[in-house]
LODRENPA-337042 format. One line per 8 residues: number of its first residue (from 1); for each residue z negated, y, x of N, C-alpha, C, O. Coordinates in pm, 1 decimal, m for minus. Atoms other than C-alpha are relative to their C-alpha. Example, Ala and Ser with C-alpha at 12.3 -4.5 7.8 and 13.67 -1.06 7.14 Angstrom:
1	0.0 m119.0 89.0 m780.0 m450.0 1230.0 0.0 120.0 90.0 m66.5 118.1 193.6; 6.0 m119.0 m82.0 m714.0 m106.0 1367.0 m73.0 109.0 m77.0 m89.9 219.8 m26.1
//
This chain:
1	0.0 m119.4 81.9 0.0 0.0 0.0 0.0 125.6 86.2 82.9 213.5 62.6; 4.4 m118.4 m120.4 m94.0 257.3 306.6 172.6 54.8 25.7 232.5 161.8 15.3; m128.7 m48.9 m54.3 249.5 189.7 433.2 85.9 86.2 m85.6 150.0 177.9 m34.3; m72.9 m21.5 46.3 415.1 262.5 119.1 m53.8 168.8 m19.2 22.2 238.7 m86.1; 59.3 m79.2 28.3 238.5 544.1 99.5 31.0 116.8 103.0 71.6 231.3 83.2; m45.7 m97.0 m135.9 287.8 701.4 435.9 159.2 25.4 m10.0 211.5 125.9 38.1; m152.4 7.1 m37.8 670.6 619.1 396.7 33.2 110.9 m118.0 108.5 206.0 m96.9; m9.5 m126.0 100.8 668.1 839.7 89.9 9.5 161.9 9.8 87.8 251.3 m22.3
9	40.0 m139.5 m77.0 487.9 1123.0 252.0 141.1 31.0 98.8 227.7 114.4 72.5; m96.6 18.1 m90.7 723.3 1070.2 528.0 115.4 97.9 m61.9 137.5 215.0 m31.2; m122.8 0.3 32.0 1047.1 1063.4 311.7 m23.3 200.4 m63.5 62.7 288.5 m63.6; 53.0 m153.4 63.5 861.7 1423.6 151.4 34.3 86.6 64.9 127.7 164.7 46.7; m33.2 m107.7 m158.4 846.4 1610.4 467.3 145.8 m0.8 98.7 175.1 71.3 194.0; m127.1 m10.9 m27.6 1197.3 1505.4 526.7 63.4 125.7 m30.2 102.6 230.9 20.4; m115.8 m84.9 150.6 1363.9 1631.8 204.1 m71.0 133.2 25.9 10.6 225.3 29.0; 58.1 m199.0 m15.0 1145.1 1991.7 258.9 7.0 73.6 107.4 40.4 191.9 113.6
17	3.5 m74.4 m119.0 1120.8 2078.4 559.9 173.3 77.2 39.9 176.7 193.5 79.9; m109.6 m85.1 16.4 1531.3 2161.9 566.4 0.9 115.7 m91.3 54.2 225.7 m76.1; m2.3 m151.5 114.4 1464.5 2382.1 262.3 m105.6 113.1 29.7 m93.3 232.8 3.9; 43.2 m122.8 m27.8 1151.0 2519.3 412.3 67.8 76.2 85.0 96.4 183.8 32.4; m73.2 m50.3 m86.1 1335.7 2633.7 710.4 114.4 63.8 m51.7 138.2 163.2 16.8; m89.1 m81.7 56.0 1597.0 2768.8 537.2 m79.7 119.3 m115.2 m79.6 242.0 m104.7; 82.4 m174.2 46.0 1382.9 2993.8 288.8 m77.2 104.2 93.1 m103.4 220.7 63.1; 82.6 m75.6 m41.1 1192.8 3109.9 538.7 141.5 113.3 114.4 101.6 212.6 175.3
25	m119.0 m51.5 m24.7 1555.3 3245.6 681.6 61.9 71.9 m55.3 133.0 145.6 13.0; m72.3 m39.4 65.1 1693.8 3372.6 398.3 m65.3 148.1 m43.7 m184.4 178.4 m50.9; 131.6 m135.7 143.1 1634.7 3751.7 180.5 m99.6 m56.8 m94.1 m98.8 m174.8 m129.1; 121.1 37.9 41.3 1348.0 3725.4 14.6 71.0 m44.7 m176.5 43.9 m135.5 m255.1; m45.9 17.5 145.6 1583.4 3802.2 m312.7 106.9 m160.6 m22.3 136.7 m224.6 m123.2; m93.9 104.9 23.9 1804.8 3525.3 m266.5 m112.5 m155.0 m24.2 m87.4 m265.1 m73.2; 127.9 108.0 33.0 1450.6 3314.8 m269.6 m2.7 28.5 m158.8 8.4 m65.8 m237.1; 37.7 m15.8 175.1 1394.4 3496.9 m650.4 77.1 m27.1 m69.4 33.3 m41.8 m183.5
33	m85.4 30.2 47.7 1692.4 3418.7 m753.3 25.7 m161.1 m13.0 54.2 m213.1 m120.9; m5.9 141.4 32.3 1711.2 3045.9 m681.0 m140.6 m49.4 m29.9 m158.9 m171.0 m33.3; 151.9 47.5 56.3 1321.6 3029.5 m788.4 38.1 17.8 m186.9 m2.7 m73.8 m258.4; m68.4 m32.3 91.2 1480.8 3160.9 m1112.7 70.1 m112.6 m84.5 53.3 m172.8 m190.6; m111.1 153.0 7.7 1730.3 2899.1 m1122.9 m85.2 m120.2 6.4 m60.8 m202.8 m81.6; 55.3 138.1 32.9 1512.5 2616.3 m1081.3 m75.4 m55.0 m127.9 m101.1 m170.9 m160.2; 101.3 70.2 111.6 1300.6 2648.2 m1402.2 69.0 m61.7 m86.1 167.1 m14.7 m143.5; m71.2 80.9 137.4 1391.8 2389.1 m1642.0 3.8 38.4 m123.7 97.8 16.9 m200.1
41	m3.4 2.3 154.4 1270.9 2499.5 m1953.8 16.6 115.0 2.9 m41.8 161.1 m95.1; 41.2 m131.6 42.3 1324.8 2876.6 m1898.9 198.5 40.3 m22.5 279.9 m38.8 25.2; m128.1 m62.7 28.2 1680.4 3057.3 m1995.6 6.1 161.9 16.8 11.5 247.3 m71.7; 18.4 m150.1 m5.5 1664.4 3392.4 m1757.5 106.4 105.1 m68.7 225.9 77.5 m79.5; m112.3 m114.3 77.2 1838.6 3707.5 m1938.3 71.4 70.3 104.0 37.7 44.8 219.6; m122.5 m64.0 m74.7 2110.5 3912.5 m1776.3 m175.9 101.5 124.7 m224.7 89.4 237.1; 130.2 m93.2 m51.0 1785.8 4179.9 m1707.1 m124.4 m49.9 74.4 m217.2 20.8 113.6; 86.7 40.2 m78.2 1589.3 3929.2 m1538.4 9.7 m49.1 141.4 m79.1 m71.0 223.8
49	m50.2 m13.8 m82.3 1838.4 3877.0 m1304.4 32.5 146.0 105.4 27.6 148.0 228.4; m1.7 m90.1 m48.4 1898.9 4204.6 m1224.5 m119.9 88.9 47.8 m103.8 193.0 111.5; 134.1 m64.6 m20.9 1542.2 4315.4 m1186.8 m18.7 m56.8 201.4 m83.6 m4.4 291.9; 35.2 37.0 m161.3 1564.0 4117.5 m825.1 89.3 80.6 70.7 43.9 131.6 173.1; m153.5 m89.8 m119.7 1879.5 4303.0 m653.1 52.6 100.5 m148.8 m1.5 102.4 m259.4; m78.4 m60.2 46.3 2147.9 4550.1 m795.4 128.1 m93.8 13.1 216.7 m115.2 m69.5; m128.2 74.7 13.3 2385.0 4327.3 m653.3 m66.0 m161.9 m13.1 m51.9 m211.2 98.8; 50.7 131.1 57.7 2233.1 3980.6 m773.2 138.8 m88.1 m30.3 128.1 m210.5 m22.5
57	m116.4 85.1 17.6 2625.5 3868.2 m857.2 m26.9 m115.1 114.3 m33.0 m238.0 109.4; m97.6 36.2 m141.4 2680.7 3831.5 m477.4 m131.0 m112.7 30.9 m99.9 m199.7 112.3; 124.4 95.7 6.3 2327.2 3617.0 m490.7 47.8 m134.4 m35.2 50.1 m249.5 8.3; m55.2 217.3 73.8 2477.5 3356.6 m727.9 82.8 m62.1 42.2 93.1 m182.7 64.4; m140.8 56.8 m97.9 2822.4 3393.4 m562.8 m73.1 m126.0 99.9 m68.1 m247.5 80.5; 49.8 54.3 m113.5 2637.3 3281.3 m247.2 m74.4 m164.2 m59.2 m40.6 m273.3 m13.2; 29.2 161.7 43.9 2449.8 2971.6 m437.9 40.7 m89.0 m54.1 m1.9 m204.4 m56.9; m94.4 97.6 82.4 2705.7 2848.1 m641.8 97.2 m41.0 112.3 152.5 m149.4 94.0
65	m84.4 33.5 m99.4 2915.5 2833.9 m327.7 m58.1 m98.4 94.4 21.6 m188.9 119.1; 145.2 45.1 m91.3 2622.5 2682.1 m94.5 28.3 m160.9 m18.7 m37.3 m240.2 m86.3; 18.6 188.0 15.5 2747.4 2308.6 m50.4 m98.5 m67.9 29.9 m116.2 m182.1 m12.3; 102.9 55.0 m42.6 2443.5 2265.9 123.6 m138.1 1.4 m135.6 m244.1 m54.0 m106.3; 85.0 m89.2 39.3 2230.6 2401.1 m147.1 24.1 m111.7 m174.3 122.9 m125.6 m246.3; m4.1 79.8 139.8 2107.3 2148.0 m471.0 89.3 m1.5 m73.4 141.5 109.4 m62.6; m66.4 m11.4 68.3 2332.0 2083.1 m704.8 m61.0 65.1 m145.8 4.5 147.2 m210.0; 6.4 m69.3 123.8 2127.4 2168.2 m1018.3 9.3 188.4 m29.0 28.8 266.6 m122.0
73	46.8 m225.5 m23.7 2059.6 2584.0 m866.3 166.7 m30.9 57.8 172.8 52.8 147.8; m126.0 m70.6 22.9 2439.4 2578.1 m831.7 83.5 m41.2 m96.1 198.5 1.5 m107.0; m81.2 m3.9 153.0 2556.3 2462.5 m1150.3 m61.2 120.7 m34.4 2.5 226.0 m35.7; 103.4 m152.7 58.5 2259.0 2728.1 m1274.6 108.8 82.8 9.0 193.3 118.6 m73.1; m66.4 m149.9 m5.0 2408.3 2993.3 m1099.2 108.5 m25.0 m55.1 112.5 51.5 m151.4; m162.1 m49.1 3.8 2802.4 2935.6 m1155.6 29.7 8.1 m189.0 118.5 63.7 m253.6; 42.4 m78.7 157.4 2668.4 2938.1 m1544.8 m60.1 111.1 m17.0 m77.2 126.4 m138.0; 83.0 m178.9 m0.2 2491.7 3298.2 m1513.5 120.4 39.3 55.8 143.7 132.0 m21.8
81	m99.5 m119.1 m65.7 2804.6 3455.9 m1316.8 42.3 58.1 m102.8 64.2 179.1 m95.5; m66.9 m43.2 151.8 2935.3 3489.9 m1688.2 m86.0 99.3 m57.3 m62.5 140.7 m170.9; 13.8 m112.9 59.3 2693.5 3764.0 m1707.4 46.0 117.4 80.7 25.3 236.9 59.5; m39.5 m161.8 m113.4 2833.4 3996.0 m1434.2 151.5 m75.6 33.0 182.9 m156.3 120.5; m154.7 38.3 42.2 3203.7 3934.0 m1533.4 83.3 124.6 8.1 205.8 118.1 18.8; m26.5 m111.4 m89.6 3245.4 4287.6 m1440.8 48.3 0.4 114.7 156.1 59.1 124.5; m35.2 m19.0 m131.5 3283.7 4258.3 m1095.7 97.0 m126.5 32.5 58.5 m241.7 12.7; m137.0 75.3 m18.5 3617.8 4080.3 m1004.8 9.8 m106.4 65.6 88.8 m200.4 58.1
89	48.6 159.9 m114.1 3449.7 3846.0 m727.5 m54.4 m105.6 m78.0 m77.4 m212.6 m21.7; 66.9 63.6 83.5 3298.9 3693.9 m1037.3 97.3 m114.9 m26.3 81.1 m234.8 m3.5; m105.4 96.9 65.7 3630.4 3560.1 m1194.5 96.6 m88.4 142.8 153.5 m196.7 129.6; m30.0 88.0 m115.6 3752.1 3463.4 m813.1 m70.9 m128.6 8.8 m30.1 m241.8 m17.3; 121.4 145.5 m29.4 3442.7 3231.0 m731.8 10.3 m72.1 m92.6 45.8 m180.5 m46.3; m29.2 71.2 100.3 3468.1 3077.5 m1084.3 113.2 m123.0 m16.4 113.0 m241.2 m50.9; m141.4 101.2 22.1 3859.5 2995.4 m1057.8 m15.9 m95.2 167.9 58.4 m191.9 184.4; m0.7 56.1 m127.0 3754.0 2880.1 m662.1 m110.4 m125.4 m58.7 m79.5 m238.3 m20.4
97	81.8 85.6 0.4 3461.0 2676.7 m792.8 81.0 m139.4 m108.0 34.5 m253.4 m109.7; m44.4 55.2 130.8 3696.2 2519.4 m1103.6 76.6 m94.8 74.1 96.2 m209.7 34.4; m140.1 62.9 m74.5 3958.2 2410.2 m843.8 m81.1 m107.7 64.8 m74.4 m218.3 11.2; 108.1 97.4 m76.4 3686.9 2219.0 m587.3 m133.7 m24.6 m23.3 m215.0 58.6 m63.5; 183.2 60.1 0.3 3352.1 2036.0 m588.7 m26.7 m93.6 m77.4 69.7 m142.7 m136.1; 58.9 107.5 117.6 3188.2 1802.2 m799.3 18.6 48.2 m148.7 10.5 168.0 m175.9; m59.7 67.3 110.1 3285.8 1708.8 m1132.4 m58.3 89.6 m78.9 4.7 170.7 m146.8; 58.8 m94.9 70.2 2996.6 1880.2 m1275.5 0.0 167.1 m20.0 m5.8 243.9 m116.0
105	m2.3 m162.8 m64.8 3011.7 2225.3 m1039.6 174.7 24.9 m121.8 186.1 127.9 m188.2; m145.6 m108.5 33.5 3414.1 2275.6 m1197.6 3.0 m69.3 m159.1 113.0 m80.5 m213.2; 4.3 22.7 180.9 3334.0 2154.5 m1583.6 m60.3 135.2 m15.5 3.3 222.3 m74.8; 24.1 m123.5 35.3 3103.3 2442.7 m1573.6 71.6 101.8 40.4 71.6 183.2 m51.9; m84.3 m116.6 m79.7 3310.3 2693.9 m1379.3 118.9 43.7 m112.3 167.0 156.3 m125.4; m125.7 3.1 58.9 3593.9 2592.5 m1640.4 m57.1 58.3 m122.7 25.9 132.3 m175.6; 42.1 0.1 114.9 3360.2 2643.1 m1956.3 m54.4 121.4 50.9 6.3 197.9 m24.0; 55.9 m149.0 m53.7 3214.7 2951.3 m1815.4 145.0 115.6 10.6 135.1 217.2 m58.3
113	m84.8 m75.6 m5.8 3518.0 3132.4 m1750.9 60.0 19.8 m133.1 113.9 127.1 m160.3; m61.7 m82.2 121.6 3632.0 3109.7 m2114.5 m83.7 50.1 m84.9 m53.0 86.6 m198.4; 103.5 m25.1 146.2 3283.1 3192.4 m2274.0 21.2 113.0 68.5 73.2 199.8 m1.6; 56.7 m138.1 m121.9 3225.7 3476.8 m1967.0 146.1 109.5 m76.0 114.3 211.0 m137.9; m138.3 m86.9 42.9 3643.3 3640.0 m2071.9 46.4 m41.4 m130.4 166.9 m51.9 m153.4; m27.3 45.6 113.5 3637.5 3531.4 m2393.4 63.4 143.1 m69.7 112.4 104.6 m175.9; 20.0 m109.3 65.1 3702.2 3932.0 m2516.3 31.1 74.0 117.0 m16.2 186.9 129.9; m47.4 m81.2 m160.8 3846.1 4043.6 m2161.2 60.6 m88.7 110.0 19.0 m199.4 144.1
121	m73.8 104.5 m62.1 4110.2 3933.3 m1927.9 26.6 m111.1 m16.0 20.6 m197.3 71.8; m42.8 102.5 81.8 4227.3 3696.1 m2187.3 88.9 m108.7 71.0 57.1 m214.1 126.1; m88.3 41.1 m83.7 4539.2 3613.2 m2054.2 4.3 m75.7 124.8 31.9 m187.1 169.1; 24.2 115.1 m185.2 4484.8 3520.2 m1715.0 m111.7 m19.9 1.4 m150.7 0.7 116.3; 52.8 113.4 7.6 4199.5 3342.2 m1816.4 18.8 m109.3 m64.2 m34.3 m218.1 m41.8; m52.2 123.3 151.6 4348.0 3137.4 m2114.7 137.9 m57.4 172.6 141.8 m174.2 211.4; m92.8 80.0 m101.6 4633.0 3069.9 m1799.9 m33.8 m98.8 94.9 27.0 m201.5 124.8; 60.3 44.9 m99.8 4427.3 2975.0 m1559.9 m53.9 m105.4 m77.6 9.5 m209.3 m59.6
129	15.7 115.3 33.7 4235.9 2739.9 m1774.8 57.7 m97.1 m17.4 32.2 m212.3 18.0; m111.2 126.5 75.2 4522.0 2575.7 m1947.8 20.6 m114.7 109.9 28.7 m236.5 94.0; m73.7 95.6 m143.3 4621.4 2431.6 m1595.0 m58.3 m109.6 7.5 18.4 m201.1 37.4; 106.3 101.7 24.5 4328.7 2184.7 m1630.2 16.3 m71.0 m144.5 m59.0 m167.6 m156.8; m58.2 102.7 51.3 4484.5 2037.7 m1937.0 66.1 m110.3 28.8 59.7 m210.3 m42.6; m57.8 112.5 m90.4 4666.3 1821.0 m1728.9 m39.3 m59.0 90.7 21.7 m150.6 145.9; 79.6 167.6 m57.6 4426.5 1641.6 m1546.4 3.6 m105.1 m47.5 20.3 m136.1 m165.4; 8.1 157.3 13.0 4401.7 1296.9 m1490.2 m156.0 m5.8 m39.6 m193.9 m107.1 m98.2
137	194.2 m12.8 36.0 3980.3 1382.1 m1544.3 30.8 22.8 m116.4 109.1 109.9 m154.4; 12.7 m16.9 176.2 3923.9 1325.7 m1919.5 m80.1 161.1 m30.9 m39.9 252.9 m102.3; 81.1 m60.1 16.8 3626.0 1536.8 m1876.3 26.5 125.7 22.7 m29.8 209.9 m47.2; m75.9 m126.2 m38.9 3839.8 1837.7 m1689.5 69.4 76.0 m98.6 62.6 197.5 m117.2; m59.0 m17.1 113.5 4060.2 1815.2 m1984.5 m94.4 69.8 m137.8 m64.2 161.8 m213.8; 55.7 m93.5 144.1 3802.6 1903.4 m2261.1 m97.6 67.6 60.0 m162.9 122.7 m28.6; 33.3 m127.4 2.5 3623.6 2125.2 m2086.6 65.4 120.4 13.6 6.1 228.3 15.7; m107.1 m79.9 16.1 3932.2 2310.8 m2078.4 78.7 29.3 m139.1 168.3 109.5 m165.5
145	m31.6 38.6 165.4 3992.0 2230.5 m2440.7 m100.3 74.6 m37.2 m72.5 139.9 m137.7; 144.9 m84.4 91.7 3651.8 2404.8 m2533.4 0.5 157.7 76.5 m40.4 250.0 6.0; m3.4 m104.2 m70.0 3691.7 2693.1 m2273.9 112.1 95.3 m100.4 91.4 193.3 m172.0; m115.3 m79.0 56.3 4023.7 2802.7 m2404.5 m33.5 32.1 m160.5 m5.0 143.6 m204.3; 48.0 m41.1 90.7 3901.3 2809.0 m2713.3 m102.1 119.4 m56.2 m114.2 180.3 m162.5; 96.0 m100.7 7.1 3642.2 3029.1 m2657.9 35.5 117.5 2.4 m16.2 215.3 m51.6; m113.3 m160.4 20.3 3914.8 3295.6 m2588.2 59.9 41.0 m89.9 158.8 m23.3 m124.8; m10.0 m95.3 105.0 3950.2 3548.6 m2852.2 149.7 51.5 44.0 163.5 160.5 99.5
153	m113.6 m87.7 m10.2 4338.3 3591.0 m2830.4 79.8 m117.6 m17.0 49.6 m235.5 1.1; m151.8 94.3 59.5 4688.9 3437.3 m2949.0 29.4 m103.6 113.1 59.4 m222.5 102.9; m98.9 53.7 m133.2 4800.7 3355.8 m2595.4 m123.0 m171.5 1.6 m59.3 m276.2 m10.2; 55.8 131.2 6.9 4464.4 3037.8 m2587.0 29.4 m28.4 m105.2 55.3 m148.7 m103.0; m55.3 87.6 74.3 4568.7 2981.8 m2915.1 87.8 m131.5 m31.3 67.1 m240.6 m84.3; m109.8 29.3 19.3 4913.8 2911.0 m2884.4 13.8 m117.8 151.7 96.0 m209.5 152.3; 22.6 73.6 m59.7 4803.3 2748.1 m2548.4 m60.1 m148.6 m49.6 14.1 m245.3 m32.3; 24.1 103.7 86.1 4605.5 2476.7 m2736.8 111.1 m78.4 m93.7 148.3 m184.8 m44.4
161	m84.7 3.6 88.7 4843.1 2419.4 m3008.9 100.5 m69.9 80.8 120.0 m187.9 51.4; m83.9 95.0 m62.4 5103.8 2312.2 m2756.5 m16.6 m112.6 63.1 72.7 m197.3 61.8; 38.8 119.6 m58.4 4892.9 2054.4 m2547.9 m31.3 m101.1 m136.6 m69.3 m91.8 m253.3; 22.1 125.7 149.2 4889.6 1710.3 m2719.4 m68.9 m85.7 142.4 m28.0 m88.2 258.5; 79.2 83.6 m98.7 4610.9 1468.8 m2547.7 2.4 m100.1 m24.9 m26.6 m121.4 m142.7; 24.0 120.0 41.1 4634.1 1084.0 m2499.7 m105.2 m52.2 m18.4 m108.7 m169.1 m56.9; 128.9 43.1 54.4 4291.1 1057.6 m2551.3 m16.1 40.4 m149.1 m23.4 157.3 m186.9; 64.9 m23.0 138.0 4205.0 1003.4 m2925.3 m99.9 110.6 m10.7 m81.3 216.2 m71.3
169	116.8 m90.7 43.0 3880.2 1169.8 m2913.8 56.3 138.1 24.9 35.6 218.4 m66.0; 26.8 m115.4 m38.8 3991.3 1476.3 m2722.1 85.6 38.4 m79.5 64.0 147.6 m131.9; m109.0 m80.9 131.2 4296.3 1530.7 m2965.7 m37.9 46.1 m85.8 m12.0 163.9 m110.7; 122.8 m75.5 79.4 4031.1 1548.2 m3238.4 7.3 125.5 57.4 67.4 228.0 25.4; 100.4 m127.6 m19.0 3854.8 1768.5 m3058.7 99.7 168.3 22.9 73.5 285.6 m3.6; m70.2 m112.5 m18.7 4136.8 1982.4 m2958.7 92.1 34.3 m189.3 153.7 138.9 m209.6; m60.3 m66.1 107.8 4277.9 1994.8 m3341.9 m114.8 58.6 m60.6 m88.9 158.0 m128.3; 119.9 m66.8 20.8 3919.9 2085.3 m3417.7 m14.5 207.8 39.8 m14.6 311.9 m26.0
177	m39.6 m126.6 m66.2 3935.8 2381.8 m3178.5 148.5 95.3 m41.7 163.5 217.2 m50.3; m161.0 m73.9 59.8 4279.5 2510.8 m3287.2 m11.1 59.6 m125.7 24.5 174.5 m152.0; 65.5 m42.5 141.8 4152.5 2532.3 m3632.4 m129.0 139.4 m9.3 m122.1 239.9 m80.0; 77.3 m90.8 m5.2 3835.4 2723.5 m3539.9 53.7 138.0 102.8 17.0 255.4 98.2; m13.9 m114.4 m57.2 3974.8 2927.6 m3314.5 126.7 101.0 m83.8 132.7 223.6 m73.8; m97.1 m102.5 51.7 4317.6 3022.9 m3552.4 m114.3 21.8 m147.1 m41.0 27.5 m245.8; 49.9 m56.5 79.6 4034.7 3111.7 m3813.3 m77.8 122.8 53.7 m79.3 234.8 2.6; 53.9 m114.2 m106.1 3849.4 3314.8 m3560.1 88.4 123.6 m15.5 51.5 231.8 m61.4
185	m61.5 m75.7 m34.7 4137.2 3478.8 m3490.3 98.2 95.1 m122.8 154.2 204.4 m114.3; m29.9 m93.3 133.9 4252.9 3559.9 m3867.1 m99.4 94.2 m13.8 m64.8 210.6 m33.9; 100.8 m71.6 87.0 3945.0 3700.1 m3961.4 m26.5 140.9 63.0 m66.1 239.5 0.7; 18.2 m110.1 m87.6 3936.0 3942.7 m3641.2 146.3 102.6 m42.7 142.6 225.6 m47.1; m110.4 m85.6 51.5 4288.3 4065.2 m3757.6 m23.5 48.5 m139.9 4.8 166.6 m159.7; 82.5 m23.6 129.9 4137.7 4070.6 m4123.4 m56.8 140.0 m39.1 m34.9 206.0 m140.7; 73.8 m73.3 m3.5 3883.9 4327.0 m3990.3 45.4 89.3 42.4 m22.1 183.6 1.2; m43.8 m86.1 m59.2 4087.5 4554.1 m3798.5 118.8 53.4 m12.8 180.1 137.1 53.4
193	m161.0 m67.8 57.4 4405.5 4579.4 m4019.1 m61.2 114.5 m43.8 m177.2 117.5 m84.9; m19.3 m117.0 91.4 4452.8 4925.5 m4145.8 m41.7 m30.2 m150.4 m47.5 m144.3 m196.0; m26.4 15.4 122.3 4405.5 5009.7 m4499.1 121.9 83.4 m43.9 164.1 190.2 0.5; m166.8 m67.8 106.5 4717.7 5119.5 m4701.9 m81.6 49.7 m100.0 m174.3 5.4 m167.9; 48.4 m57.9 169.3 4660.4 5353.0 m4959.5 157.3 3.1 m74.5 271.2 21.3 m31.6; m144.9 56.7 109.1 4908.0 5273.9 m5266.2 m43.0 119.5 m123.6 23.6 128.3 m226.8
//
């Protein structure tokens, strides 16, 4: 039992000691920021991010990029960039993270970019997503199916609408989406037609 016990400890002071050494290296903010990121049950607001830096983007940039650096604090971050969608390095790192990494890192990158421009830089985000319809990854495919959807404009519409998927389920899911999104997209024209006076 000792042994197993020591080998534990052991394996402890492995796995930490790279991360202490590296926090004790890093800005202090780039520590609040991935302390941030680690809580499980918490969901920080745009304003709780920004309370650590002014530039807090270039924070997440930096951890969502960080191959060295957990995977759960860089999914986190490359889901928060979608609140500072403002700054143009935002929608770079996104389409850079969508293209490479793990499976998980570019599902979110892909689903983030159409919730984050859902109502801005439509276009060349509904483009950029679409491209990921044509994976051989099922999973690439509908998170690109739910992204594009999320974009408030004709052009992901009419993008959807043309892909046809050999997966049963995701066809569903994508005639699902086509539907909600060309009702979306009546109701916003609905609201913002003119009135005629007769």
């Amino acid at each position: 039992m000792r042994i197993t016990i020591a080998t534990l400890l052991l394996g402890f002071t492995l796995i930490l000691a790279p991360l202490t050494a590296r926090a004790e290296d890093e800005p202090p903010a780039l520590s609040e920021v991935r302390a941030l990121l680690l809580g499980i049950d918490t969901l920080p607001s745009k304003a709780a991010f920004e309370k650590i830096s002014p530039d807090v983007h270039r924070l997440l940039i930096r951890l969502a990029g960080d191959v060295n650096e957990h995977g759960y604090v860089r999914e986190r971050a490359t889901g928060y960039l979608g609140f500072f969608r403002d700054h143009r390095s935002v929608l770079e790192k996104l389409r850079s993270l969508a293209e490479m990494g793990p499976l998980g890192l570019r599902k979110i990158a892909i689903l983030t970019i159409g919730h984050a421009f859902r109502s801005q830089r439509q276009v060349e985000s509904a483009d950029f997503v679409a491209r990921f319809l044509n994976s051989r990854d099922e999973e690439l495919r509908e998170a690109a199916l739910r992204s594009l959807s999320f974009i408030r404009h004709s052009r992901a519409l009419a993008l959807l609408r043309a892909h046809r998927d050999a997966n049963p389920r995701l066809e569903r899911l994508r005639l699902q989406r086509v539907g909600r999104l060309a009702r979306l997209l009546a109701t916003k024209k609905a609201v913002v037609k003119p009135a005629v006076n007769k």
